[in-house]
C-alpha positions in Angstrom: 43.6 187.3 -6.3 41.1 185.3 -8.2 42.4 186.1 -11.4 45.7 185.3 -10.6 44.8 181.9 -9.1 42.5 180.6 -12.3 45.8 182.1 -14.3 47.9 180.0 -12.1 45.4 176.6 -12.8 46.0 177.3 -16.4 49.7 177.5 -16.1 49.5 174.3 -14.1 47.4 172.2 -16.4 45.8 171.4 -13.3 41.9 172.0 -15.3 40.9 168.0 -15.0 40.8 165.2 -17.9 40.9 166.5 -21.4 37.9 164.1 -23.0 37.9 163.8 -26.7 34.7 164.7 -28.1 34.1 161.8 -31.0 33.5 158.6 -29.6 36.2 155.8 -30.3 34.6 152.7 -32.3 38.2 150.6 -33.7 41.3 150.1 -31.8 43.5 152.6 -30.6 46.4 154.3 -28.1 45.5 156.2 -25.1 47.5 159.3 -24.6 48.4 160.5 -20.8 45.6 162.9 -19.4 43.0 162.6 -21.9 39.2 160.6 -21.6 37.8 158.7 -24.1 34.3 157.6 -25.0 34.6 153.9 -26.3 32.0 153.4 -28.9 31.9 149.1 -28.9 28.3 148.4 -30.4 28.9 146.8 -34.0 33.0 145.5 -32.4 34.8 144.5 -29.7 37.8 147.4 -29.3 41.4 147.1 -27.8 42.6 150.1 -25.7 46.4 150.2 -25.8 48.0 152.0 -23.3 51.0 154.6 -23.6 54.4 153.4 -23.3 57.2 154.8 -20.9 54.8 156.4 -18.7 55.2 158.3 -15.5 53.9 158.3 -12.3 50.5 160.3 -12.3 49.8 159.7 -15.5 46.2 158.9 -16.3 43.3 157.7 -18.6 40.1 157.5 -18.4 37.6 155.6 -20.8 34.1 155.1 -20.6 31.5 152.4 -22.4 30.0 154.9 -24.4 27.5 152.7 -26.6 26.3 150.5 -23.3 27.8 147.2 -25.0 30.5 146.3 -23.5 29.0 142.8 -22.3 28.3 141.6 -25.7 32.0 143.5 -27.3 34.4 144.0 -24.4 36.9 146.7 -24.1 40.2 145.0 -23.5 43.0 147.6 -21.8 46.4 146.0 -22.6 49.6 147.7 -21.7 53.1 146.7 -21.9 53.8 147.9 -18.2 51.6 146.1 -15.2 48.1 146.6 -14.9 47.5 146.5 -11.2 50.6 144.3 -10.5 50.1 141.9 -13.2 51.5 141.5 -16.6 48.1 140.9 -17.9 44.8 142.6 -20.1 42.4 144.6 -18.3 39.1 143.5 -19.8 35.8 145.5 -19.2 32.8 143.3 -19.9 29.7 145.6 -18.2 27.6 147.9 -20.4 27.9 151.2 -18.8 31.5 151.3 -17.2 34.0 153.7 -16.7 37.2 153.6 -15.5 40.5 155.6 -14.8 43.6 154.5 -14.4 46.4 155.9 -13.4 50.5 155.0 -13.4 52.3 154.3 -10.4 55.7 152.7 -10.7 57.0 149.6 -12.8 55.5 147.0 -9.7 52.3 147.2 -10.2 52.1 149.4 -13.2 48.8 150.5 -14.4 46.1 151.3 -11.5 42.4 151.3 -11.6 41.4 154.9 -9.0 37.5 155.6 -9.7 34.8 153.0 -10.6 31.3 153.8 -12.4 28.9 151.8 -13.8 27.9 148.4 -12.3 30.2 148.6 -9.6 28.9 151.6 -8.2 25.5 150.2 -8.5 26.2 148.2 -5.8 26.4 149.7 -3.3 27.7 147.9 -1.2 29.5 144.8 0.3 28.0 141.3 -1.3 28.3 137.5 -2.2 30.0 135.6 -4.5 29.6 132.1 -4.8 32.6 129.7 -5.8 34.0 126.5 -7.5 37.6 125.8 -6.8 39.1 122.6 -8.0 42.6 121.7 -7.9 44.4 119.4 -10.6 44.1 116.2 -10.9 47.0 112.9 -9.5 49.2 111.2 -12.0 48.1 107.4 -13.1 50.3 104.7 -12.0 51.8 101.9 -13.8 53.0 98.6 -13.3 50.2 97.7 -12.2 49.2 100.8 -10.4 46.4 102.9 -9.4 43.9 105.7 -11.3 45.0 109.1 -10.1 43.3 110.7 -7.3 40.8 113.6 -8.4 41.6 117.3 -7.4 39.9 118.4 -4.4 36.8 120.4 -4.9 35.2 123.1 -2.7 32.2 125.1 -3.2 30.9 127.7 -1.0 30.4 131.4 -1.1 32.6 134.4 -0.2 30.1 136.8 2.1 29.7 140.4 2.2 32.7 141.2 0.2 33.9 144.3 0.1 34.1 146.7 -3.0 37.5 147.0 -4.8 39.5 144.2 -3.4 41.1 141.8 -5.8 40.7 138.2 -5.8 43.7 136.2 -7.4 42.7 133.1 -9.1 45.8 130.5 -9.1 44.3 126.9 -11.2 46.5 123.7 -10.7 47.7 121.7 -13.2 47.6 118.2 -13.5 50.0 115.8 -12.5 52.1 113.9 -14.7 51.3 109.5 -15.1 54.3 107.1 -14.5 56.6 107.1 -17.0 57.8 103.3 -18.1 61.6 103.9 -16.8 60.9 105.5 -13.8 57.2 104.2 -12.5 57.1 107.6 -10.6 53.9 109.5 -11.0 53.2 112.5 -9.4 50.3 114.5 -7.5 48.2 117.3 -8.9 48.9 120.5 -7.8 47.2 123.2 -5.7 44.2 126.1 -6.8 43.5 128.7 -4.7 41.3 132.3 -4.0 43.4 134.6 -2.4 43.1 137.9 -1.0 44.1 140.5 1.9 40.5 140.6 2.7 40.1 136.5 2.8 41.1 133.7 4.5 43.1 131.8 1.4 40.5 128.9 -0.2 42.9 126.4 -1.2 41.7 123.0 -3.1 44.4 120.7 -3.0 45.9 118.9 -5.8 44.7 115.1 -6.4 47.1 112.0 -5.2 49.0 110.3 -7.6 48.0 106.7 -8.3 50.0 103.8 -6.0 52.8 102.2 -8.1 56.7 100.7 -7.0 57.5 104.3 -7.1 55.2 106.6 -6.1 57.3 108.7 -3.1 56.5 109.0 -0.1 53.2 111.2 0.6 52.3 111.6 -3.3 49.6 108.8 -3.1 48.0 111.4 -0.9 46.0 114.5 -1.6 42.2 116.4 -2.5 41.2 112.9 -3.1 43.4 110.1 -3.0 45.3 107.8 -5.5 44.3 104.2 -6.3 46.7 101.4 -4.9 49.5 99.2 -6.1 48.7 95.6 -6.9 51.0 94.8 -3.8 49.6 97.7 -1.9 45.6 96.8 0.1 44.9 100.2 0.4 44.9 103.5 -1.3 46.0 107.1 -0.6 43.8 109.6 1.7 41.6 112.3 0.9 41.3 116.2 2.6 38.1 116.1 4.5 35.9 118.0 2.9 37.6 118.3 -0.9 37.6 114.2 -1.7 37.7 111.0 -1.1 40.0 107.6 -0.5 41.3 105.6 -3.6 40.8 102.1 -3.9 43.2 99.5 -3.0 45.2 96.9 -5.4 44.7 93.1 -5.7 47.3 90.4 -6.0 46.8 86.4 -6.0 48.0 83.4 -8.0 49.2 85.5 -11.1 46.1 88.3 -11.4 47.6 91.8 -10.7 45.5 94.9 -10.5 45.2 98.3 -9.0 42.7 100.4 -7.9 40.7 103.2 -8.5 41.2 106.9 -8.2 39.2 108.4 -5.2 36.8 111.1 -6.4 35.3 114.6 -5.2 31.7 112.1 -4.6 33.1 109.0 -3.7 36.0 106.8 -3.2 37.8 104.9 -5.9 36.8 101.4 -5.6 38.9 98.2 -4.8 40.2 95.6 -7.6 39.1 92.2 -6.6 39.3 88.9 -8.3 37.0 90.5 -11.1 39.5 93.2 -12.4 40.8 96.6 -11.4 38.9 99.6 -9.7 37.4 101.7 -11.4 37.5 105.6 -10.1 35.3 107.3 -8.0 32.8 110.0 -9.4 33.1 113.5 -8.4 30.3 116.1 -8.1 27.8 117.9 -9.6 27.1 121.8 -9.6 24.7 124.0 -10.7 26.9 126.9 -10.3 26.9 127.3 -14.3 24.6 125.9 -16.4 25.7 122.7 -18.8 25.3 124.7 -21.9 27.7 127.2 -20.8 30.1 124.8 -19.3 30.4 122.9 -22.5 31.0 126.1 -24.4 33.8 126.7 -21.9 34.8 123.1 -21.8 34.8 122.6 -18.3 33.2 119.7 -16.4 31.4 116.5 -17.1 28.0 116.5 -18.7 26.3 113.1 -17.8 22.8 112.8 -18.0 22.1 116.7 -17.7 23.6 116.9 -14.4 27.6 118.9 -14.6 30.4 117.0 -12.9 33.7 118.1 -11.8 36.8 115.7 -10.3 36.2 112.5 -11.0 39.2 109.4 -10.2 41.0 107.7 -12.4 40.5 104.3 -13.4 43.2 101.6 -12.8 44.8 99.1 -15.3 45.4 94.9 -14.8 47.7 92.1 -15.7 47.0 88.3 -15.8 43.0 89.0 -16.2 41.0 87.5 -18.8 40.1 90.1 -21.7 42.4 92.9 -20.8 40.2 94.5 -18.3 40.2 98.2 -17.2 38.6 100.2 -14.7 36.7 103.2 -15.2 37.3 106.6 -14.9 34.7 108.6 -12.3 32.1 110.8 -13.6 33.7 114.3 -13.6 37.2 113.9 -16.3 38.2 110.8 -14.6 40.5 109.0 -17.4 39.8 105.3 -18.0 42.5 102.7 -16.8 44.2 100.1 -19.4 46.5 97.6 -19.9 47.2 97.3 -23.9 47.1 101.1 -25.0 48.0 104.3 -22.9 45.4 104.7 -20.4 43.1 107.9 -21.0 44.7 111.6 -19.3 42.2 113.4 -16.5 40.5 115.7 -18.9 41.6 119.1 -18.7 39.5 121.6 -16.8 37.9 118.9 -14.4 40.3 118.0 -11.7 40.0 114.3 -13.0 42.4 111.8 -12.2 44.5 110.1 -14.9 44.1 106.2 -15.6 46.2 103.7 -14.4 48.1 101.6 -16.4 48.4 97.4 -16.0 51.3 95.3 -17.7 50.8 93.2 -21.1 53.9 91.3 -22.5 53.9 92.5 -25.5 53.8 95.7 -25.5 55.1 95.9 -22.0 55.2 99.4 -19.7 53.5 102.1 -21.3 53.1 106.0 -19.7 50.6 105.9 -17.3 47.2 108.9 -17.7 48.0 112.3 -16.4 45.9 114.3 -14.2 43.6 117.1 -15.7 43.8 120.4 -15.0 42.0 122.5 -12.0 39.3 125.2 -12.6 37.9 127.8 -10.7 34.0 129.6 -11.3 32.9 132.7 -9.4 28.9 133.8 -9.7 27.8 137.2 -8.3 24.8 139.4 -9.0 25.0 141.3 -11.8 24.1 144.3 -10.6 27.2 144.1 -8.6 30.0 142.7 -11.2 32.6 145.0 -11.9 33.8 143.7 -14.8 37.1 144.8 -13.8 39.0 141.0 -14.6 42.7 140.0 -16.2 43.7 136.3 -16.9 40.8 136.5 -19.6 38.3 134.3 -17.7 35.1 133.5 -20.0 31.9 135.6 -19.1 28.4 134.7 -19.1 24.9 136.4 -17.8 22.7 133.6 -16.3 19.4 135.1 -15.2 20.3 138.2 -13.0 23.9 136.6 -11.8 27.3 137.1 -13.6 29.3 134.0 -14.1 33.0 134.0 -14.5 35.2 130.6 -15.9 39.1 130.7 -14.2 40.8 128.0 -16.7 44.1 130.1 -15.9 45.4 132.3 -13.5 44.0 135.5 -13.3 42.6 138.0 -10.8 38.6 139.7 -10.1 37.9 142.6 -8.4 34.8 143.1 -6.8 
């Protein structure tokens, strides 16, 4: 009976992953059912997976040459790779992984885990920077953008092998010259079946004769009109107020932006407001932020989601708020004012009124980011969206400038 069962087995094909014994070191195509040793010390190497597969069929790789952190292995398919139409990028020296095909949802599955996410061993933290994109500049006298909100905290005692979806806000767009209607950044957010959703919300647009109802409002809020006294609100906890406007005897300004730190401030007699700053981090160092363009360096300290500053008309030397430490674009009333810078949550500038050369396009709002840290020992490398990856003393630290998904 033995002999007829291992004959059986045979038959069946049912004798495991046939690995191929020479290690791959360029780019190539998986085949169903067979295991490869991916060889990445002197290059980075791109696994392609088969086309038209069928459900059950699987690959398996592993980092053969324990560099996969300085040359990633990038798994790209043209079905789904765990629901997304996205690269699989490994980026921990040591890994392994198989993955197997399940239907045309969500494609391409990751089923066992080695390397650093077996090290683990368990549940553990990941600390986060979520900001949401920055308000629209107004014109016509308007207000700087408000910043994107900005949250950082930490996600405890995670579990292993649940996926975190990264969404990053864009900013929103300054007031156009026809239509003086800016609009609000919009949303980021961490979500998860194992979370409660972490949502930063999008900054408010800067106060002008057309703003709509509600859009002055958001993570921090936008400056006001010239007619208006006050600016729109910030979310508790994500950002602050914008400034309010200024109008008597022929001087017309608006004000500044509120910002993750502090609100925008109110034009007075003495110009427009200028935005408020946002906040600084130390969840990534400057050096790496700068590489990955994200933030604010000012005087060695990182800022993210800073307000816009507002424009003027009637002042004396064309006069222009500030933008707030953290992208926040500068007002002005001769040129287009400065956009939020992208990446930052800032808020864009506001734009004033001279005669010549009348109504120009308000600043847009930067866009949102989002930065994960973890242990090392605990990263899984297991990442799409391409986020940037960098190894900061014994933490991995991931950069979300567009949507994409970790799991842990």
């Amino acid at each position: 009976m033995a002999l007829t069962k291992l004959t059986t087995d045979l038959i069946d094909g049912s004798l495991g992953t046939d690995w191929q014994a020479t290690p791959k070191t360029a780019n190539f195509t998986a085949t169903a059912g067979k295991g490869y040793f991916v060889d990445t010390t002197s290059t980075a190497i791109t696994v392609t997976l088969p086309s038209s597969p069928t459900a059950g069929d699987e690959i398996s790789l592993v980092d053969y040459g324990a560099n996969a952190s300085t040359n990633n292995i990038t798994i790209t398919s043209s079905d789904n790779i765990e629901g997304a139409a996205d690269d699989l990028v490994l980026s921990t020296d040591k890994v392994s992984k198989t993955l197997v095909y399940s239907d045309a949802t969500k494609g391409w599955l990751v089923t066992t885990e080695a390397g650093a996410a077996a090290a683990a061993g368990g549940p553990y933290d990941i600390d986060y920077l979520l900001v949401a994109g920055g308000g629209g500049g107004g014109n016509n006298d308007g207000g700087g953008g408000g910043a994107g909100g900005l949250l950082e905290d930490t996600i405890s005692t995670i579990t292993i092998g649940v996926d975190l979806t990264v969404t990053i806000g864009g900013g929103g767009s300054g007031a156009q010259p026809s239509t003086y209607q800016p609009t609000k950044g919009t949303n980021s957010s961490i979500t998860s079946t194992s979370i409660t959703d972490i949502i930063a919300y999008g900054g408010g647009a800067g106060i002008t004769n057309n703003t709509g109802s509600g859009n002055q409002n958001g993570g921090s809020g936008g400056g006001g009109w010239y007619s208006s006294s006050t600016g729109g609100t910030g979310v508790s906890g994500q950002g602050s107020d914008g400034g309010g406007g200024y109008n008597s005897t022929g001087l017309y300004a608006g004000g500044g932006g509120g910002g993750a730190g502090a609100a925008g401030t109110n034009a007075t007699s003495s110009g427009p407001g200028s935005g408020g700053n946002g906040l600084t981090t130390s969840i990534i160092s400057t050096a790496n932020a700068t590489t990955s363009s994200v933030g604010e360096v000012v005087s060695s300290s990182l800022y993210f989601a800073g307000g816009g500053g507002a424009g003027e008309e009637g002042f004396s030397g064309d006069l222009y708020g500030t933008g707030g430490y953290g992208g926040g674009g500068d007002g002005n009333s001769v040129t287009n004012p400065e956009n939020g810078t992208p990446n930052t949550g800032g808020g864009g500038g506001g734009y004033g009124y001279t005669n010549p050369p009348g109504h120009l396009t308000a600043g847009s709002g930067g866009s949102g980011v989002c930065i994960l840290r973890m242990p090392t020992a605990s990263y899984s490398g297991t990442t799409t969206g391409s986020p940037d990856v960098y190894t900061e003393g014994s933490d991995t630290v991931l950069v979300f400038k567009t949507n994409g998904t970790y799991t842990t």
